[in-house]
VONUMI-404590 format. One record per residue: x, y negated, z of N, C-alpha, C in turn. Coordinates in pm, whole numbers, padded with zeros to 5 digits, always signed. Each point is the difference from the previous one (the first is absolute). Layout:
# residues N
XYZXYZXYZ;...
This chain:
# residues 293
+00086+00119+00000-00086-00119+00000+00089-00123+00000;-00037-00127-00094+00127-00072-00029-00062-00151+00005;+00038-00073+00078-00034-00143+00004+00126-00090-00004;-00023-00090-00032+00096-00143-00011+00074-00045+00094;+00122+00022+00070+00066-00077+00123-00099-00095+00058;-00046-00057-00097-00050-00152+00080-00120+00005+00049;-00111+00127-00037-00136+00033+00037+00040+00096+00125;+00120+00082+00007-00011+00056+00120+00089-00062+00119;+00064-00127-00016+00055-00065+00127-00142-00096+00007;-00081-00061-00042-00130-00045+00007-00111+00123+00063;+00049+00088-00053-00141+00125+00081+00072+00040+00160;+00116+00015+00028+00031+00019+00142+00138-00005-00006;+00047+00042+00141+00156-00031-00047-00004+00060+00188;+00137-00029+00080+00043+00042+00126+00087-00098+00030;-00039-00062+00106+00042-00110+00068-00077+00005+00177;+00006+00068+00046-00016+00027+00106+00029-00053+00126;-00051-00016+00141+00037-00047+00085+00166+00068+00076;-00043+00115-00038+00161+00065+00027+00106-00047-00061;+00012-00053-00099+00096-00080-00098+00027-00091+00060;-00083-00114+00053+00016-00110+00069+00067-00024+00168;-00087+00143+00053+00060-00028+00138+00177+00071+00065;+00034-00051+00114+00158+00046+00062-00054+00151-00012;+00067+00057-00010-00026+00175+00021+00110+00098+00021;-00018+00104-00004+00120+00113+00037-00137+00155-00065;+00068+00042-00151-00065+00097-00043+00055+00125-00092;-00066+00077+00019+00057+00106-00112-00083+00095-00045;-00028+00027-00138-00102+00058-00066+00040+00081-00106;-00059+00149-00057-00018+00044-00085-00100+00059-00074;+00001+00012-00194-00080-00016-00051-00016+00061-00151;-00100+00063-00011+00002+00125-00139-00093-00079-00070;+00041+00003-00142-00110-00029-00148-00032+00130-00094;-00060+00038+00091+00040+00177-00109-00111-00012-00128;+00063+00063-00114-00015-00002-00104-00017+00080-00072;-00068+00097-00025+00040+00111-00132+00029-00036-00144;+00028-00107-00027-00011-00023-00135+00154-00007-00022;+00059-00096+00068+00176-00012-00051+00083-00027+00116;-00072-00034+00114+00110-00001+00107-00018-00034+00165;+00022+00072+00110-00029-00069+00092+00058-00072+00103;-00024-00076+00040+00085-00151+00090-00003+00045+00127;+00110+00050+00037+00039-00029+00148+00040-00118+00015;-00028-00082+00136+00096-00141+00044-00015+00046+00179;+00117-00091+00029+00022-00044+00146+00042-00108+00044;-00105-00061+00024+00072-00167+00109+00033+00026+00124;+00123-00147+00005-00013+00004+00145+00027-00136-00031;-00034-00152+00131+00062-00109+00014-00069-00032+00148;+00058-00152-00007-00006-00078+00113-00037-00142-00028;-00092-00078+00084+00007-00149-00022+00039-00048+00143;+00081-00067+00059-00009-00043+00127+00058-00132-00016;-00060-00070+00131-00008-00135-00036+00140-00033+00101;+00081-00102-00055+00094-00079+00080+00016-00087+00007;-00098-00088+00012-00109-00163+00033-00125+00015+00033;-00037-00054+00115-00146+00012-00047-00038-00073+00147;-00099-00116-00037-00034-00094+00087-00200-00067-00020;-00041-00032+00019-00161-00060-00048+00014-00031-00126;+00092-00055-00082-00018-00098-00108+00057+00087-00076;+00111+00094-00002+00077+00069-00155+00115+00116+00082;-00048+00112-00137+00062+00130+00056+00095+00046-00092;+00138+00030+00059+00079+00048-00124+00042+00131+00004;-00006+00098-00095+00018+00170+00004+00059+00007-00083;+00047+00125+00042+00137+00069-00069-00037+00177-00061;+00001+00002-00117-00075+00112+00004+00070+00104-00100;+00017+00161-00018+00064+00055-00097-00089+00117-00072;-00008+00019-00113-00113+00168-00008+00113+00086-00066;-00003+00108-00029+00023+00097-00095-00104+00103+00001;+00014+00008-00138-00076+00122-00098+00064+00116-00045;-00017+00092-00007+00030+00129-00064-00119+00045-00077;+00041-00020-00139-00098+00042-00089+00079+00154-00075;-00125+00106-00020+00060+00091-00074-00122+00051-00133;+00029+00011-00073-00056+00093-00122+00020+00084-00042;-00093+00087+00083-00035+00152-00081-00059+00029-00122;+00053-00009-00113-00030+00043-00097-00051+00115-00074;-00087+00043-00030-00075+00129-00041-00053+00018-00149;-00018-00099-00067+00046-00008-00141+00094-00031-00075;+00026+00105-00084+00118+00018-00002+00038+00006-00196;-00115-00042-00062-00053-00030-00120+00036-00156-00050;+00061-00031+00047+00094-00186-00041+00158-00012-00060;+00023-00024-00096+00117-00061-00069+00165-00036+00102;-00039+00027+00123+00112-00047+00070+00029+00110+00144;+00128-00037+00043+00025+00087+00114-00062-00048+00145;-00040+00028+00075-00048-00043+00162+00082-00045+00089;+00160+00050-00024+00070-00035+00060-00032-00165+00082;+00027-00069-00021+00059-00140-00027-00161-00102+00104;-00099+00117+00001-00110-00093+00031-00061+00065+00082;+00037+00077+00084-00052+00098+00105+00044-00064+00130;+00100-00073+00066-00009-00063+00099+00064-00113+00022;-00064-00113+00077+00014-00165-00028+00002-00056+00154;+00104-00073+00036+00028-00032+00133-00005-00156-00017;-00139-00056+00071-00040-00128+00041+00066-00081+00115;+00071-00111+00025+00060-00069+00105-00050-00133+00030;-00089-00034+00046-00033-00148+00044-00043-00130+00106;+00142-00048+00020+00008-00076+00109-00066-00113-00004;-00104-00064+00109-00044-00127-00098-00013-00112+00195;-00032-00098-00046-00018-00099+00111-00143-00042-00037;-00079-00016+00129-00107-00076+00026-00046-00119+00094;-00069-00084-00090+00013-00155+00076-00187-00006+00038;-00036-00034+00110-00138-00072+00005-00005-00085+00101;-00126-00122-00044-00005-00151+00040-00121+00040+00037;-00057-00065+00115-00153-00023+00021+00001-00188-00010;-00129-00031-00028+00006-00140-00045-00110-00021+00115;-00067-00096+00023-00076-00034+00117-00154-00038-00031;-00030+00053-00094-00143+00004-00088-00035+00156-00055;+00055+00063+00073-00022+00167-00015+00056+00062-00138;+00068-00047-00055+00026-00008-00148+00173+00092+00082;+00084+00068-00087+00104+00061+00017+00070+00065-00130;+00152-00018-00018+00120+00002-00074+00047+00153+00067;+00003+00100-00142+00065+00097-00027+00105+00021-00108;+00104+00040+00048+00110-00031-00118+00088+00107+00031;+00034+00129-00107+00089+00135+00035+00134-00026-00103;+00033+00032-00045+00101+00034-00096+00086+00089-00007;+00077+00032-00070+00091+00140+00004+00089+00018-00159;+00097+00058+00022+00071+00110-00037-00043+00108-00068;+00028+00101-00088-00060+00153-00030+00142+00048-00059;+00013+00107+00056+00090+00095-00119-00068+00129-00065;-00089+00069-00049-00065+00100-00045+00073+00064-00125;+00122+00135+00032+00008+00034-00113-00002+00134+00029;+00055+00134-00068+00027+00106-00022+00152+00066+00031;+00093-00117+00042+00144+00034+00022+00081+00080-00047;-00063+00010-00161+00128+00069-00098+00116-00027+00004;-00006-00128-00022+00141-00042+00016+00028-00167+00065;+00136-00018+00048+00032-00166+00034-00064-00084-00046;-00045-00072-00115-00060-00121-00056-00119-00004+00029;-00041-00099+00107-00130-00052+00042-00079-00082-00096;+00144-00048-00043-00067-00149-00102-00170-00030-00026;-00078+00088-00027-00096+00010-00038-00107+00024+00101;+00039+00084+00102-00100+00062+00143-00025-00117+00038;+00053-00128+00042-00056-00105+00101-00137-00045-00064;-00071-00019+00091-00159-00076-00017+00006-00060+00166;-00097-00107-00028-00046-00138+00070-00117+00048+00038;-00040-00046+00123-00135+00024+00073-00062-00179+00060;-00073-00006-00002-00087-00113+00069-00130+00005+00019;-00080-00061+00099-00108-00035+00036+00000-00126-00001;-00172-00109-00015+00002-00068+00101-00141-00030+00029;-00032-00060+00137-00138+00077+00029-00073-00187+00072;-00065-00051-00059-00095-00092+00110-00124+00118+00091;-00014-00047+00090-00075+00047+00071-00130-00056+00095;-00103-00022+00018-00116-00070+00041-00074+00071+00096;-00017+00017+00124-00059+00086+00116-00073-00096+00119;-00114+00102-00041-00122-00066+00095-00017+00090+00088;-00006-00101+00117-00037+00124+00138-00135-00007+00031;-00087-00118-00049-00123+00030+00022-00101+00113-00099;+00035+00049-00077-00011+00082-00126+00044+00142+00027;+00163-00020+00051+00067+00098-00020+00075+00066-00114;-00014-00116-00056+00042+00064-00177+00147-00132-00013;+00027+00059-00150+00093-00081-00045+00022+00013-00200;+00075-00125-00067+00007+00028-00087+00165-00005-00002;+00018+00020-00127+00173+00034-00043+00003+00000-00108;+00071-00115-00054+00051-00026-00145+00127-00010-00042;+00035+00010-00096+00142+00067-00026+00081+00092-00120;+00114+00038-00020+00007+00106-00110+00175+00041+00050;-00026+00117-00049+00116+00122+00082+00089+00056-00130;+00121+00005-00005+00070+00025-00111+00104+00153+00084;-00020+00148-00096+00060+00071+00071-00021+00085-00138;+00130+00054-00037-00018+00126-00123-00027+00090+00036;-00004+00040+00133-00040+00138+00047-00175+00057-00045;-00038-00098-00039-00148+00037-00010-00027+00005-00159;+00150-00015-00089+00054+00050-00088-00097-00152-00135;-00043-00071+00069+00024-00152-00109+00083-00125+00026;+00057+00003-00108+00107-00177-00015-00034-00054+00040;-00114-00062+00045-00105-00151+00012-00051+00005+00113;-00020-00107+00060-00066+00004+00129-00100+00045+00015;-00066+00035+00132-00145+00083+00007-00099-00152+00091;-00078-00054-00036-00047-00078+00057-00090+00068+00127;-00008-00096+00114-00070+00030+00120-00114-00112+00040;-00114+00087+00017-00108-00097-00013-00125+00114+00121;-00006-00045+00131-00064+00107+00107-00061-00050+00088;-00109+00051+00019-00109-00045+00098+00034+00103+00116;+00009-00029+00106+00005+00109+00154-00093-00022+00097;-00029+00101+00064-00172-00037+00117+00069+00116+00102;-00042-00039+00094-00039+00105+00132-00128-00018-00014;-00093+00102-00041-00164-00014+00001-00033-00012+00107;+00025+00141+00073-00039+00016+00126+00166+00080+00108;-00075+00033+00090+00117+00005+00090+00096+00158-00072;-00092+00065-00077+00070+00078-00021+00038-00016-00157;-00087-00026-00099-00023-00039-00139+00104-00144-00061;+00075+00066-00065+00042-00098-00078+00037+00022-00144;-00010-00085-00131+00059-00032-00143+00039-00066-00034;+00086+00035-00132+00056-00117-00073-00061+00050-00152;-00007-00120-00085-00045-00031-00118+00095-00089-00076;-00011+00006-00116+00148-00080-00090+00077+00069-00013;+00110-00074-00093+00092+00027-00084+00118-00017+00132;+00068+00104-00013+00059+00085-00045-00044+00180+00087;-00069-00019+00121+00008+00112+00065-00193-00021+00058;-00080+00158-00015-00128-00018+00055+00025+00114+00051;-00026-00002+00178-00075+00117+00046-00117-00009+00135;-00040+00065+00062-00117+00010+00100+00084+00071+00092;-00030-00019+00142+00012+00055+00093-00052+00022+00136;-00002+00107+00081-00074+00033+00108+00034+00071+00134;-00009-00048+00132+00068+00017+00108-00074+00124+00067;+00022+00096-00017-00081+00087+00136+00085+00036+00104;-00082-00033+00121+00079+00035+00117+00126-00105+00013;+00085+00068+00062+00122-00097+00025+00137+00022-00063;-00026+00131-00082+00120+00086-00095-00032-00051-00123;-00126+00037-00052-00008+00019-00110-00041-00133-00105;+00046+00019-00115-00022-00129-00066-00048+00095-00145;-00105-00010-00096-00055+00040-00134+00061-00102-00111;-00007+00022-00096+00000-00069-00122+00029+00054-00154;-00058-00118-00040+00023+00049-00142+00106-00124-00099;+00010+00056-00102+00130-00145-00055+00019+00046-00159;-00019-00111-00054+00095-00007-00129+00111-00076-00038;+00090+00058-00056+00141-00098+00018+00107+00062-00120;+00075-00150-00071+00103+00043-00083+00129+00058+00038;+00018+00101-00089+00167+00032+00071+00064+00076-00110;+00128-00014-00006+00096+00053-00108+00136+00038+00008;+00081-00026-00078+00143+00041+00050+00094-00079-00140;+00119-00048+00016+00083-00048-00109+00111+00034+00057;+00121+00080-00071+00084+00018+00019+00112+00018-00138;+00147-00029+00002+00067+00028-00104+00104+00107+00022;-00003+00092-00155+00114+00087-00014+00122-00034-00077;+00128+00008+00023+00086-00140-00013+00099+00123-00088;-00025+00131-00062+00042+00059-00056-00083+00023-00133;+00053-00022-00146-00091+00046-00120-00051+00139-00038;-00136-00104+00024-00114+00153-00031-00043-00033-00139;-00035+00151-00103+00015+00009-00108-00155+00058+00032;-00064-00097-00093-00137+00036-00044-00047+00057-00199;+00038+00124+00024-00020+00025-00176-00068-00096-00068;-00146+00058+00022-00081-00064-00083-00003-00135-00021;+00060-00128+00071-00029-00113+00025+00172-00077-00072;+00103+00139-00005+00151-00076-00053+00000-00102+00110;-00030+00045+00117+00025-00082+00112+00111+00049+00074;+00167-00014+00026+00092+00044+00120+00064-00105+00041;-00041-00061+00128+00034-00109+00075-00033+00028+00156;+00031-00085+00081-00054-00018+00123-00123-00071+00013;-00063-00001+00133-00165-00059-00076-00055+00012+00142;-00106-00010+00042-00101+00007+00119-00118+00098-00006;-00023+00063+00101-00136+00063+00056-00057-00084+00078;-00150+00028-00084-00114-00084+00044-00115+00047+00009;-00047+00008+00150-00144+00071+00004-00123-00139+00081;-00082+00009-00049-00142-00100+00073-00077+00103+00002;-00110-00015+00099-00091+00112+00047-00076-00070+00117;-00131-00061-00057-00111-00003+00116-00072+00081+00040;+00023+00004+00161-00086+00089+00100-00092-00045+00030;-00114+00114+00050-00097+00013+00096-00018+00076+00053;-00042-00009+00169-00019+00130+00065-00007-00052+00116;+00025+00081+00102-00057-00021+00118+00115+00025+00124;-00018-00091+00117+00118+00018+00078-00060+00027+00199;+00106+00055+00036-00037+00021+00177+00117-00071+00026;-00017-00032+00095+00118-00049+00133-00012+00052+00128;+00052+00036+00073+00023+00057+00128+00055-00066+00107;+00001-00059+00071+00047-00118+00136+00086+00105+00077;+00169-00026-00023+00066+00091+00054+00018-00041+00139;+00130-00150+00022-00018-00040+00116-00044-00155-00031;+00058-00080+00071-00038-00139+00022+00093-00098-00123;-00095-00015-00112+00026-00086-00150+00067+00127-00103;-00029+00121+00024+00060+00110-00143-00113+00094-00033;+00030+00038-00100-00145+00066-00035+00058+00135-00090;-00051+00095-00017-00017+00131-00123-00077-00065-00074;+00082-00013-00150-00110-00011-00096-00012+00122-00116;-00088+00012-00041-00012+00095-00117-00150-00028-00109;+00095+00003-00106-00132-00044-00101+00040+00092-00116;-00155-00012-00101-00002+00082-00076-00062-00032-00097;-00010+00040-00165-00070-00071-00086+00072+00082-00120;-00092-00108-00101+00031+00052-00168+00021-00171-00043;+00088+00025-00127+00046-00121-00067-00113+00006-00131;-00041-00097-00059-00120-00053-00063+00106-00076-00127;+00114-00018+00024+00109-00060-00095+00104+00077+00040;+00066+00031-00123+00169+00040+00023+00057+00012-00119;+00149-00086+00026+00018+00011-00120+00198-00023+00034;+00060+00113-00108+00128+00040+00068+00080-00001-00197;+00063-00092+00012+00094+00013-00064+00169-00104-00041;+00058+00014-00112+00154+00010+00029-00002-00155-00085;+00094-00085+00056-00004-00146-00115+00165+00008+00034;+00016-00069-00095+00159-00057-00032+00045-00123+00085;+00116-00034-00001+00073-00080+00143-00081-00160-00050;-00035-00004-00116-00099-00089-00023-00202-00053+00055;+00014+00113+00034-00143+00069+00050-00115-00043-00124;+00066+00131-00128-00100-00003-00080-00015+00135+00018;-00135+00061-00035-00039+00172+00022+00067+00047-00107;+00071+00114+00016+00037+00067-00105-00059+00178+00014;-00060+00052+00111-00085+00065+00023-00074+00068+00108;-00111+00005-00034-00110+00032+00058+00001+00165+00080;-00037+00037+00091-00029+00105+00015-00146+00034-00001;-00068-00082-00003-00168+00028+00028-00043+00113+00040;-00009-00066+00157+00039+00081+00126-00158-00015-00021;-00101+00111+00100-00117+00006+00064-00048-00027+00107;-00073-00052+00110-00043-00069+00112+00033+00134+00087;+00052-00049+00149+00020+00090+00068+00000-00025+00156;-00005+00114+00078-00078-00007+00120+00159-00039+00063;-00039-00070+00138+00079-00058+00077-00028+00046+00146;+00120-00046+00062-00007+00073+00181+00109-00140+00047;+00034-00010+00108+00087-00049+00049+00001-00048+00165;+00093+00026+00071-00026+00063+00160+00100-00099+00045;+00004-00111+00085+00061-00045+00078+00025-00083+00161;+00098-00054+00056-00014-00036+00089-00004-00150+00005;-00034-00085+00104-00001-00170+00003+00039-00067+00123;+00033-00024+00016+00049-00114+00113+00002-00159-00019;-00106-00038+00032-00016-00134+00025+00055-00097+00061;+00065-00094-00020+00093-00081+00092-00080-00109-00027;-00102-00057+00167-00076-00130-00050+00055-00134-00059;-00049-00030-00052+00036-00123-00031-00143-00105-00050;-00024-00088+00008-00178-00053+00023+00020-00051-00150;+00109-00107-00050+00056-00033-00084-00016+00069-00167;+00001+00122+00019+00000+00158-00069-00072+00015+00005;-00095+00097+00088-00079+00068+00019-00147-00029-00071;
């Protein structure tokens, strides 16, 4: 199923409150596939703050990724070698302002190295990360809006993803968000448990810095893997101790789309991959911050 970059960062995208706040986490996560390949990954990072006063908070934060591809078709013009596993590195700093009209300044930035580690020459692996976020929160409501746009290849487009979100605490247990870039619902039972459901963009960009020879295409160069894939599905949380949680969610992708472009980032081919079911199990640790949160 095949839509336009620009209709599916407009239909949903992942920009999450976990993105935003100090944290301490680590997660893993399957895209299984029968058609051509399936995605193992593993995060782990940190945001912790080393400023932080009423008016502006400054964090220090690092992730890594371990991406792998299992490949199972085996009917393509080229060898697997070269694109089966991709090691993500990204250190970034975060700045936020509260202003005195409920209005608030979010600002991340970062670093990326994402390649395959064939060989020495990075030249090409570095990518740039940014956010930046206004923010508007009513306590008589309970809601808030957030405007903004988030620049990160990991979600495997060049161009920024614009952020445009409505947030509510309905009720004491009930809360959503609506807008661009991230929608989901959620629900408190008891004092453990938290329900929900979510749709959200996510992808992977990484480079192989050794020449891969594509027959059919008279393509042998170095070049990038690129996968986009919107989810939906459904998630639990578990209240371990005091601010960390078990999370685990689950779903099918409604978009996916996985293939190889040149150090230029033009496609040179497609795998036309099939939609596939998802899992992913991790831990959270919350480090408050009001600023964030």
């Amino acid at each position: 199923m095949k839509f336009s970059p620009i209709f599916i960062t407009l239909l949903i995208g992942q920009f999450s409150s976990a993105q935003l706040s100090d944290n301490l986490y680590v997660n893993g996560g399957i895209l299984s596939s029968n058609s051509v390949t399936d995605v193992y990954q593993f995060n782990a990072g940190f945001s912790v703050p080393i400023f932080k006063n009423e008016k502006n908070s400054f964090s220090l934060g690092f992730d890594y990724k371990y991406t792998n591809y299992s490949f199972v078709d085996e009917d393509v013009p080229f060898s697997f070698d070269q694109l089966e596993q991709f090691y993500t590195y990204t250190p970034t700093l975060k700045y936020a302002h509260a202003f005195s009209n409920k209005w608030s300044l979010i600002i991340k930035g970062g670093g990326q190295l994402a390649t395959n580690y064939d060989t020495n020459d990075f030249k090409d692996s570095y990518y740039f990360n940014g956010t930046i976020l206004v923010r508007k929160t009513d306590s008589t409501t309970n809601s808030s809006w957030t405007f903004g746009a988030t620049y990160n290849p990991q979600y495997g487009f060049r161009t920024p993803i614009p952020v445009i979100a409505y947030t509510k605490q309905a009720t004491e247990r009930w809360s959503y968000q609506i807008g661009i870039p991230e929608m989901y619902t959620k629900y408190i039972v008891g004092k453990a448990h938290t329900f929900s459901a979510f749709a959200k963009l996510d992808g992977f960009m990484g480079t192989f810095n050794d020449n891969l020879e594509i027959r059919t295409e008279s393509y042998e160069d170095t070049g990038i893997l690129r996968q986009t894939y919107v989810l939906a599905g459904f998630g639990y949380d578990l209240n371990l101790w005091k601010n960390s949680k078990l999370q685990l969610k689950a779903g099918k992708t409604f978009y996916n789309d996985l293939s190889i472009l040149d150090p230029e980032n033009n496609e040179v081919y497609n795998f036309d991959i099939e939609d596939s079911f998802y899992i992913n199990l991790g831990i959270n640790w919350t480090i408050p911050n009001k600023l964030l949160d």
